[in-house]
BALOBA-1460 file (C-alpha; in Angstrom, 3 decimals):
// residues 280
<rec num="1" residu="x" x="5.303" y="-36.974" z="-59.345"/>
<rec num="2" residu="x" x="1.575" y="-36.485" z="-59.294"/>
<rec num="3" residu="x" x="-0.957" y="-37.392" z="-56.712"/>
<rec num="4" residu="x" x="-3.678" y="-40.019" z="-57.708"/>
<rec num="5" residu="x" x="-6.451" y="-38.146" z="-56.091"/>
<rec num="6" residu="x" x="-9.196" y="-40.488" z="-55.620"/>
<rec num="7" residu="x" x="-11.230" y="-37.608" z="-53.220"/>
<rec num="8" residu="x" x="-11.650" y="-35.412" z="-56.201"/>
<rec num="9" residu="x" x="-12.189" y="-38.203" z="-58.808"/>
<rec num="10" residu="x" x="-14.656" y="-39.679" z="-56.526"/>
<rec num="11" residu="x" x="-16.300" y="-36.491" z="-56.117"/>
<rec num="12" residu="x" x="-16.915" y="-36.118" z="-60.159"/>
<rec num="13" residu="x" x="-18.044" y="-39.589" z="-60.498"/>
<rec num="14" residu="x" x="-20.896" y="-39.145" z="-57.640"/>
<rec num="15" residu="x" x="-21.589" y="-35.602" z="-59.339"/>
<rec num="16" residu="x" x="-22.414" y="-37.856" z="-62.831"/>
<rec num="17" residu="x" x="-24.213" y="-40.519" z="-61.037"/>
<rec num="18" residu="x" x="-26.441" y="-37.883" z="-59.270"/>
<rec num="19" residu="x" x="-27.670" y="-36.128" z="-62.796"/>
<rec num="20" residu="x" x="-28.094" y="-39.827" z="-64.079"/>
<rec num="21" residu="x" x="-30.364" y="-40.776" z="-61.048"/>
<rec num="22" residu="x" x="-32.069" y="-38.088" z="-61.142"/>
<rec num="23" residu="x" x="-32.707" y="-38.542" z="-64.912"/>
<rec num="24" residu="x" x="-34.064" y="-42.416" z="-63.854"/>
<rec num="25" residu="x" x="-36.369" y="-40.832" z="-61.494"/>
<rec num="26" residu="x" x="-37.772" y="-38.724" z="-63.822"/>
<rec num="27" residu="x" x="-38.212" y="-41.318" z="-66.235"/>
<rec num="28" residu="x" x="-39.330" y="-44.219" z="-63.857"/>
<rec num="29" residu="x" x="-40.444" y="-42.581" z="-60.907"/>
<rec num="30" residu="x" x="-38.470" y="-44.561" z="-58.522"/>
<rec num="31" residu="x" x="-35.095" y="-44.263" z="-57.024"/>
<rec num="32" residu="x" x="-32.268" y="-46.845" z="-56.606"/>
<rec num="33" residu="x" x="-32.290" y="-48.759" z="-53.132"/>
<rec num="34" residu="x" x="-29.300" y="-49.870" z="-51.304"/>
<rec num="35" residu="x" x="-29.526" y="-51.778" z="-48.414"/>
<rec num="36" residu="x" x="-26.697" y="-52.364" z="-45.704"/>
<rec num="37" residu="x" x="-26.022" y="-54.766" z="-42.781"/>
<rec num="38" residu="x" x="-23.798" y="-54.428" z="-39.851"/>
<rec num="39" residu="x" x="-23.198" y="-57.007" z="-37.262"/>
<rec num="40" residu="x" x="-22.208" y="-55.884" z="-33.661"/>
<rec num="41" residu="x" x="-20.154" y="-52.862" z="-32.727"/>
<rec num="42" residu="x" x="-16.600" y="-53.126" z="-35.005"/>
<rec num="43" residu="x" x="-16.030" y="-49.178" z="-35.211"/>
<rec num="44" residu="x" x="-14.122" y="-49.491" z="-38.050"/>
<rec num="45" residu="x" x="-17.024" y="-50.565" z="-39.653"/>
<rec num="46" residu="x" x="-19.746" y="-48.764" z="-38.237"/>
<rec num="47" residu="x" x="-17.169" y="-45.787" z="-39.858"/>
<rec num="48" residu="x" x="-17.397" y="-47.188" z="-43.279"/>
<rec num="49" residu="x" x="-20.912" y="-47.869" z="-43.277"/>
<rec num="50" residu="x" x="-22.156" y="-44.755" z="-42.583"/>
<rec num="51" residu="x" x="-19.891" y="-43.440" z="-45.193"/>
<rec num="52" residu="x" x="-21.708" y="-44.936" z="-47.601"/>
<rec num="53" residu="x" x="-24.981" y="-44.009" z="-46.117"/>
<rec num="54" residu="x" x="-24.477" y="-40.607" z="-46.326"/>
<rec num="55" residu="x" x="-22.751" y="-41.595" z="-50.220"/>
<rec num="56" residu="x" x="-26.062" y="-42.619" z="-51.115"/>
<rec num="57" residu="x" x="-27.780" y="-39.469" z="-49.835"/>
<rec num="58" residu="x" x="-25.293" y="-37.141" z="-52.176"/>
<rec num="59" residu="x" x="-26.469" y="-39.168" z="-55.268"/>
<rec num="60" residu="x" x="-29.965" y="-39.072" z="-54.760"/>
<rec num="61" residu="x" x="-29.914" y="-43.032" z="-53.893"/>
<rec num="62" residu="x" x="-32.263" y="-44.454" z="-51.171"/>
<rec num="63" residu="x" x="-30.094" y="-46.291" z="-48.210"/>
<rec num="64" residu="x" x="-31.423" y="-48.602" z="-46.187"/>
<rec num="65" residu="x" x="-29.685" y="-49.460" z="-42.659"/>
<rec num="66" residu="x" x="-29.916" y="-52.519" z="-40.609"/>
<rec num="67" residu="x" x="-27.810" y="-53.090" z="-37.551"/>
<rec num="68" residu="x" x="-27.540" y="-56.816" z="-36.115"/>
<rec num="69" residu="x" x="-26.387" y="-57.716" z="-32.082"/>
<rec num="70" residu="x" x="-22.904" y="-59.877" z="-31.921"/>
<rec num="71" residu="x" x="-25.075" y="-62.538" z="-30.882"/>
<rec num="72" residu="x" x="-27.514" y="-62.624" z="-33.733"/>
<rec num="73" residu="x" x="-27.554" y="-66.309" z="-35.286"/>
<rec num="74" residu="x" x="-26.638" y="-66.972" z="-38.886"/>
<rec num="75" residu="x" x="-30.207" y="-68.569" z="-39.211"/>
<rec num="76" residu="x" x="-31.810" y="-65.219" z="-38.229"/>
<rec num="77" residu="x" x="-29.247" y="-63.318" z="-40.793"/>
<rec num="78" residu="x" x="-30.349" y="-65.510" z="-43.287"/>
<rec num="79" residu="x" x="-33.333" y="-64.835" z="-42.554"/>
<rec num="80" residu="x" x="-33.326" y="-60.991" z="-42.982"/>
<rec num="81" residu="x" x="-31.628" y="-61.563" z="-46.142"/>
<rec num="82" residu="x" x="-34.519" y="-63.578" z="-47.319"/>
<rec num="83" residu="x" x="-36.430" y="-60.615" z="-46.435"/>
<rec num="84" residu="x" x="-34.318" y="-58.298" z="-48.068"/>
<rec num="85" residu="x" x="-34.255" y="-60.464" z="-51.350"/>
<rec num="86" residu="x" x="-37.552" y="-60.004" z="-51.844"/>
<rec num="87" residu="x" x="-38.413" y="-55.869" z="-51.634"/>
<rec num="88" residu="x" x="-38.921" y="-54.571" z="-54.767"/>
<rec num="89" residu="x" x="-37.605" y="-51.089" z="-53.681"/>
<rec num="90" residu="x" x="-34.305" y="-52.486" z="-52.928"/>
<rec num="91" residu="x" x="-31.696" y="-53.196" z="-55.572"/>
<rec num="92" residu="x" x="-27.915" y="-53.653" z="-53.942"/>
<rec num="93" residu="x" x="-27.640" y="-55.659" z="-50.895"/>
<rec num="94" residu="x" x="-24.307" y="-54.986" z="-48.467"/>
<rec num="95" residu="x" x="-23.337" y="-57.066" z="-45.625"/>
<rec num="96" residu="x" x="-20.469" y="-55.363" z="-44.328"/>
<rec num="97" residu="x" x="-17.259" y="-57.558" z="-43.484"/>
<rec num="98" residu="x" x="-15.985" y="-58.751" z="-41.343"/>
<rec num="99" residu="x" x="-18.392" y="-60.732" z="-39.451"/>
<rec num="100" residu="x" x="-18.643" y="-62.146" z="-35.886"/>
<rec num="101" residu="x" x="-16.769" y="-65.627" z="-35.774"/>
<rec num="102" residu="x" x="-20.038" y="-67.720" z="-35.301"/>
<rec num="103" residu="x" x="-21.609" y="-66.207" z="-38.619"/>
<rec num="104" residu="x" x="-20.301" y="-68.352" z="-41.659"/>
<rec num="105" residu="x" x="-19.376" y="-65.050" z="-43.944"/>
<rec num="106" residu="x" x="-19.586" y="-67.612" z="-47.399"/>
<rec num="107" residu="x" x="-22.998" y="-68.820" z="-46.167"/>
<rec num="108" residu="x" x="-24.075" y="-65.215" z="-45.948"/>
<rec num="109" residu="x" x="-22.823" y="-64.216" z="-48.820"/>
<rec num="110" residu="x" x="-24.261" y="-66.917" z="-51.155"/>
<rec num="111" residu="x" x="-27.692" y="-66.242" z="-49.681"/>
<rec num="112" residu="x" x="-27.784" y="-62.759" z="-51.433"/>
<rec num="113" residu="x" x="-29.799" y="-62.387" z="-54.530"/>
<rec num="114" residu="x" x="-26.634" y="-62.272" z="-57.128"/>
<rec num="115" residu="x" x="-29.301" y="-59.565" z="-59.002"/>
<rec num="116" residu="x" x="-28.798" y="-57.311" z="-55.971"/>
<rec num="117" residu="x" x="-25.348" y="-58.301" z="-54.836"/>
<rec num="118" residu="x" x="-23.279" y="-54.500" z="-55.167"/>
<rec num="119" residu="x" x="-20.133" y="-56.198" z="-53.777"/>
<rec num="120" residu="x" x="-19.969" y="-58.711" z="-56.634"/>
<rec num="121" residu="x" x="-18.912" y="-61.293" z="-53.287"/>
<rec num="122" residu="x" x="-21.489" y="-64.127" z="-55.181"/>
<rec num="123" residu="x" x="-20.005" y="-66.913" z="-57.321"/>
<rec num="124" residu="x" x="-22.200" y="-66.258" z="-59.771"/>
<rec num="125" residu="x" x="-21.171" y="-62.200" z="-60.149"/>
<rec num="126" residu="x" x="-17.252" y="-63.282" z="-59.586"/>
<rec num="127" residu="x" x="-17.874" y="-65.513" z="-62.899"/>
<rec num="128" residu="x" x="-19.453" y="-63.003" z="-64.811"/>
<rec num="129" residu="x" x="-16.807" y="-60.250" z="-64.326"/>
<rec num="130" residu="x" x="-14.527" y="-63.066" z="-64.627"/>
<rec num="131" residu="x" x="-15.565" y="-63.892" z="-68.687"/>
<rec num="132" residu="x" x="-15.866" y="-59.935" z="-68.976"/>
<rec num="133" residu="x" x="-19.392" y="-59.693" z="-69.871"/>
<rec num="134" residu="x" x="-20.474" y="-56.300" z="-70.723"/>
<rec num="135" residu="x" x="-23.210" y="-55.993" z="-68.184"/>
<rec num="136" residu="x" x="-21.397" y="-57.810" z="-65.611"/>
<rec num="137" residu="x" x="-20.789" y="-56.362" z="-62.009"/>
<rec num="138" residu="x" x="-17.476" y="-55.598" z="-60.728"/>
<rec num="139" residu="x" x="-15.432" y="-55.365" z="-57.209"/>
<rec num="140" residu="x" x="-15.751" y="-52.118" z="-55.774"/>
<rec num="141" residu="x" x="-12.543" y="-52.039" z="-55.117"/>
<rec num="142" residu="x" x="-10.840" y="-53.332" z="-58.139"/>
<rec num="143" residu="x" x="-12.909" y="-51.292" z="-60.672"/>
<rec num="144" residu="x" x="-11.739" y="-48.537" z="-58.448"/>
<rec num="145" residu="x" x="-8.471" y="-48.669" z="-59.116"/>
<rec num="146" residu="x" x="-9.134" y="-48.681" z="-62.494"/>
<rec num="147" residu="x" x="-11.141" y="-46.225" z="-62.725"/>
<rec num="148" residu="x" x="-8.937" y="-43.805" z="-61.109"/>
<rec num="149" residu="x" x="-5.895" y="-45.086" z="-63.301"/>
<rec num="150" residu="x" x="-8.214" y="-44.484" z="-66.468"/>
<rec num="151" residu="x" x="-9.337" y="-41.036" z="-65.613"/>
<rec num="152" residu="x" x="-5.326" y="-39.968" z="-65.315"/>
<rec num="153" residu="x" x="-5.196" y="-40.992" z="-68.634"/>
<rec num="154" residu="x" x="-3.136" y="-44.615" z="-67.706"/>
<rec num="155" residu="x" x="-2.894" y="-47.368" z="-70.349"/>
<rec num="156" residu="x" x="-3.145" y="-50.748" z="-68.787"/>
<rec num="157" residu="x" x="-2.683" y="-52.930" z="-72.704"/>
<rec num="158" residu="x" x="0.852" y="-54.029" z="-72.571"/>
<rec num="159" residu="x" x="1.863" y="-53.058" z="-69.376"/>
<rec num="160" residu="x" x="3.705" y="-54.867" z="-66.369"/>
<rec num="161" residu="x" x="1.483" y="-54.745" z="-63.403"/>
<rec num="162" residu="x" x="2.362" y="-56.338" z="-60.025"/>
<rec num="163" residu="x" x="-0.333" y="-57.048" z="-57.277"/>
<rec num="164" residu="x" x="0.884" y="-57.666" z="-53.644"/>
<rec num="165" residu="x" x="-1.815" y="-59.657" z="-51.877"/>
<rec num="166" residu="x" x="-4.239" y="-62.152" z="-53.477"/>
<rec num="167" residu="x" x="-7.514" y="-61.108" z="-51.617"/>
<rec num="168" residu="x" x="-10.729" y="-62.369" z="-52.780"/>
<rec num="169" residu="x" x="-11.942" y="-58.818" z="-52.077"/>
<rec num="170" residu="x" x="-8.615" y="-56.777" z="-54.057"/>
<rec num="171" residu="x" x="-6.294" y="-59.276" z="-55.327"/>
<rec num="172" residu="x" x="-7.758" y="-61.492" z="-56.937"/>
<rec num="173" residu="x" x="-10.648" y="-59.986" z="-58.711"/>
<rec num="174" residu="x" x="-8.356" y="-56.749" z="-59.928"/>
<rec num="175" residu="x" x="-5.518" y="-59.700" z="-61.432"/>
<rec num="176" residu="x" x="-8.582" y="-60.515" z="-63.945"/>
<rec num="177" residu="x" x="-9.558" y="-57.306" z="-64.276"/>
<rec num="178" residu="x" x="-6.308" y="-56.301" z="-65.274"/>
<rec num="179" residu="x" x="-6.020" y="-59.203" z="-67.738"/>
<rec num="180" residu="x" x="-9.273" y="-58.490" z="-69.121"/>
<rec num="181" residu="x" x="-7.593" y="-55.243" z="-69.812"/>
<rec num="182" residu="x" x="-4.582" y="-56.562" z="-71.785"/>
<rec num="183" residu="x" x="-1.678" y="-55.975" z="-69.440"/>
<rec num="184" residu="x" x="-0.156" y="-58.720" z="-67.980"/>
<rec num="185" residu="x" x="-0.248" y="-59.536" z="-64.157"/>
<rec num="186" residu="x" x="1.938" y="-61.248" z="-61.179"/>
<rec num="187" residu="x" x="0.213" y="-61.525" z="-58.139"/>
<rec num="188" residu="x" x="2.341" y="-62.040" z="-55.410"/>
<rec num="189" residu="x" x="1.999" y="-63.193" z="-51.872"/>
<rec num="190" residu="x" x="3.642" y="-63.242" z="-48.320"/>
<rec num="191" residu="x" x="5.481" y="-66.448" z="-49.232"/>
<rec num="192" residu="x" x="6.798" y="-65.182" z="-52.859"/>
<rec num="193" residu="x" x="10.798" y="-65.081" z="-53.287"/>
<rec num="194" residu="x" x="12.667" y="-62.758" z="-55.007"/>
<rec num="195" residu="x" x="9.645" y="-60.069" z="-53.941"/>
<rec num="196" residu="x" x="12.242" y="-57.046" z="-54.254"/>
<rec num="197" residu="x" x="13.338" y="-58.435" z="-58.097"/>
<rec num="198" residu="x" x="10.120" y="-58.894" z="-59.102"/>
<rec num="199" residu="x" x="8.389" y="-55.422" z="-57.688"/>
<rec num="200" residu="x" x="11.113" y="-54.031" z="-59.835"/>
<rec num="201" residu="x" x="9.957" y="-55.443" z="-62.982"/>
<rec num="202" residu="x" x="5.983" y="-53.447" z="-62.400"/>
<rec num="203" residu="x" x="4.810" y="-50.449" z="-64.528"/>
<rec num="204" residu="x" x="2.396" y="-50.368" z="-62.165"/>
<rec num="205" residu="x" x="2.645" y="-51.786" z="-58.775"/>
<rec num="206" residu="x" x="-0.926" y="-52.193" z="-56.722"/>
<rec num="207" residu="x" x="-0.198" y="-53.080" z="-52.583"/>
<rec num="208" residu="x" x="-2.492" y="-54.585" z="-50.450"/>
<rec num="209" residu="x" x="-1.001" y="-56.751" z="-48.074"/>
<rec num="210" residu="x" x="-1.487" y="-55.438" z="-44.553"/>
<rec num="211" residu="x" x="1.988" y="-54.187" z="-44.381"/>
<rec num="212" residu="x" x="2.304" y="-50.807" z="-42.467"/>
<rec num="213" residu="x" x="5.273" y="-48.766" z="-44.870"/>
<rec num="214" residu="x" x="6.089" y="-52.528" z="-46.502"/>
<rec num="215" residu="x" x="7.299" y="-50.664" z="-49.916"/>
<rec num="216" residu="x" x="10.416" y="-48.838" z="-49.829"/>
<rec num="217" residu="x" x="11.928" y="-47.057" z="-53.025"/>
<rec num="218" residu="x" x="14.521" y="-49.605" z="-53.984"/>
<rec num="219" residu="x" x="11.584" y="-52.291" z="-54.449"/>
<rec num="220" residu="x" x="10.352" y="-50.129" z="-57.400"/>
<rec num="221" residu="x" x="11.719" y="-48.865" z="-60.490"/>
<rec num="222" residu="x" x="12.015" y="-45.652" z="-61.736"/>
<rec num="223" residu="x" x="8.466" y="-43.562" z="-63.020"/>
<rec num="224" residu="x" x="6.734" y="-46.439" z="-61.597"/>
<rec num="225" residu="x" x="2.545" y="-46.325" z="-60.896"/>
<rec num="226" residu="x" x="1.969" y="-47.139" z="-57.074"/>
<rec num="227" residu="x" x="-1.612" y="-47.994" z="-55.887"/>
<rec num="228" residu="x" x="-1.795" y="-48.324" z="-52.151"/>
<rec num="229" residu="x" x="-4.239" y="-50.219" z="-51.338"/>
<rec num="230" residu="x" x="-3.524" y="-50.207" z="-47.696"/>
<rec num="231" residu="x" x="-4.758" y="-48.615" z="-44.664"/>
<rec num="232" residu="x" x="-2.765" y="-49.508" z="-41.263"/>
<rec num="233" residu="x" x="-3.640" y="-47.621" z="-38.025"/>
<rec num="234" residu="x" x="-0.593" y="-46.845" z="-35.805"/>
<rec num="235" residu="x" x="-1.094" y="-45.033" z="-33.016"/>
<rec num="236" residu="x" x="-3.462" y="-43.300" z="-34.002"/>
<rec num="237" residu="x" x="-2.287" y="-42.521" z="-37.060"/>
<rec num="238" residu="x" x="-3.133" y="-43.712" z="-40.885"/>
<rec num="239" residu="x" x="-0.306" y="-45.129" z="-43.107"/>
<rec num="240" residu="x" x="-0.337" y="-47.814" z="-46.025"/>
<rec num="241" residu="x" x="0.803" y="-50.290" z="-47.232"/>
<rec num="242" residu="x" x="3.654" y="-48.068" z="-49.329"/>
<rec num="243" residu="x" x="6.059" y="-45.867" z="-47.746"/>
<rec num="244" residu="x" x="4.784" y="-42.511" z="-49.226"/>
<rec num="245" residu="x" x="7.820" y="-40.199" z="-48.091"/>
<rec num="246" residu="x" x="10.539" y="-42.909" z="-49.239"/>
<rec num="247" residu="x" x="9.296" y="-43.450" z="-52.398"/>
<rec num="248" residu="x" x="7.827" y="-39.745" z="-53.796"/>
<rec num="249" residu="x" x="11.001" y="-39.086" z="-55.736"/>
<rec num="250" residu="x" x="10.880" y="-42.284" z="-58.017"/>
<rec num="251" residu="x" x="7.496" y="-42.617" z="-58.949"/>
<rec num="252" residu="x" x="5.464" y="-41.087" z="-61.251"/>
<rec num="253" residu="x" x="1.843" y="-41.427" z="-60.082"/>
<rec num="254" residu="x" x="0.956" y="-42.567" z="-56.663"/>
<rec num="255" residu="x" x="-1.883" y="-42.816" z="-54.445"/>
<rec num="256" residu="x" x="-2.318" y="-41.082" z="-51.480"/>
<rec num="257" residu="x" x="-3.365" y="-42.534" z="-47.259"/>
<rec num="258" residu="x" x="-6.353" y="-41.540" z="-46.816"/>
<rec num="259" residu="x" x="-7.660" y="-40.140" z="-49.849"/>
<rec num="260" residu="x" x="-6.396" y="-42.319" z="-52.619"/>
<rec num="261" residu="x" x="-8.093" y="-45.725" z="-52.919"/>
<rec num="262" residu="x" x="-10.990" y="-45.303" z="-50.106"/>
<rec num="263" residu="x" x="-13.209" y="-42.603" z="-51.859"/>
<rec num="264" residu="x" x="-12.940" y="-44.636" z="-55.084"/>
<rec num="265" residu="x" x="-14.365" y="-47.726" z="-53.748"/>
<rec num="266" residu="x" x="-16.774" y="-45.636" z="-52.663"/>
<rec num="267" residu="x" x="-17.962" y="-44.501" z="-55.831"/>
<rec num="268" residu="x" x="-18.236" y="-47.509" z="-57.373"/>
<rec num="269" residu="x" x="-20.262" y="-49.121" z="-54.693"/>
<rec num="270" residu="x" x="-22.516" y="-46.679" z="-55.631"/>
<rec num="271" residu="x" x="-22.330" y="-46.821" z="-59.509"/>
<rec num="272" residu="x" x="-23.116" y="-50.210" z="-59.219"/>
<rec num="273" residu="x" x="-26.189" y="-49.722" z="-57.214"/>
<rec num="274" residu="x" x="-26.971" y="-47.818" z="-60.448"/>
<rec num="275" residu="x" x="-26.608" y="-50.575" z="-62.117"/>
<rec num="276" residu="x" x="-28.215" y="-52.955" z="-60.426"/>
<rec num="277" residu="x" x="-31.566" y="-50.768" z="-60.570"/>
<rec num="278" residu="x" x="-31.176" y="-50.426" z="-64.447"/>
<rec num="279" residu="x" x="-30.854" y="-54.306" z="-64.437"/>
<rec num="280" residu="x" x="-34.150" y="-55.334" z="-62.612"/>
């Protein structure tokens, strides 16, 4: 068994996005510009966000941080979006989810400039990565997990890979991903029978359902790949969405809570913001 660090893969990929920003200032004078939104006072993601403030800082990319009240409208979000659209020094827009109830998240979403959406969240960024074009931008999450997979030498062309949960954050963007990629994908759901049978059949098996220690070892097959998508907090303690202990001895690469999927997303977040500014 071997861990699928995605700490110290993250930590190489921000190491090669630092040289190449620093080789864009050089050239262009101007750094990438990443802007983020939080609404109200969700810890949680007050945590995430200002990991990926201080993400941006390690690269050499300029983050820009905007914290809403609970009660802001949507008309005034909109609003600062408009605003946001329209600075030339900022290329990747983030509105972190989720939002307060009375804030339309698809409205939101929709509004930002698809040239500066870094969550690929618009329709018109989902259909891009969805016909594989080469400049296209991709989930965070999603080209994560690939990414990781890739650079522990995985081959996805031919291979059996089952996704539990059908997310239009993980699940669903990573099943065309993977397709894209040549293996070929079941994406399963809550409601699915037979789960056990058919979490048998994956090569690589990717979980993110919500599901504190949902995955036990007789729901996999020998020398599977587990991903683990999930992060469940249990008094006061992190598990996923796999249980690591129960499994270890019958797989052959698996992911690590904390430290496995989180610091990938991560990276990519800011790869595309790299992008982005290479785009305008």
């Amino acid at each position: 068994m071997l861990l699928l660090d995605g700490k110290k893969i993250s930590l190489e990929i921000k190491k090669e996005l630092k040289k190449e920003v620093d080789e864009l200032y050089i050239k262009t004078g101007k750094r990438p510009g990443l802007a983020v939104l939080i609404v109200g006072e969700n810890k949680a993601s007050k945590i995430y966000v200002n990991a990926k403030v201080k993400a941006c800082e390690e690269v050499g990319i300029n983050s820009f941080h905007y914290e809403f009240p609970d009660n802001i409208s949507e008309i005034e979000l909109l609003a600062a979006l408009d605003l946001l659209n329209e600075k030339e020094e900022i290329n990747g827009i983030l509105v972190q989810l989720p939002l307060p109830k009375n804030i339309n998240e698809e409205n939101i979403i929709n509004r930002i400039n698809p040239k500066k959406d870094v969550d690929c969240f618009t329709p018109e960024n989902l259909g891009r990565m969805f016909l594989n074009e080469e400049k296209a931008i991709k989930s965070c999450t999603p080209s994560g997990i690939l990414e990781l997979l890739r650079r522990n030498k995985v081959v996805f062309l031919g291979k059996k890979v089952v996704i539990l949960g059908r997310s239009n954050i993980v699940g669903k963007p990573l099943a065309i991903m993977m397709i894209n990629e040549g293996a070929t994908v079941t994406v399963c759901n809550s409601k699915t029978k037979d789960l056990q049978d058919i979490c048998k059949t994956a090569d690589i098996l990717i979980v993110a359902i919500g599901k504190e220690r949902f995955i036990k070892k007789e729901m996999i097959k020998k020398d599977a790949i587990i991903v683990d998508v999930g992060i469940n907090r249990v008094e006061g303690k992190i598990y996923g969405d796999v249980d690591f202990q129960d499994v270890l001895s019958k797989v052959s690469l698996i992911t690590p809570v904390p430290g496995g999927v989180g610091p990938m997303t991560i990276a990519m977040l800011l790869k595309n913001s790299v992008e982005l500014f290479k785009n305008m």
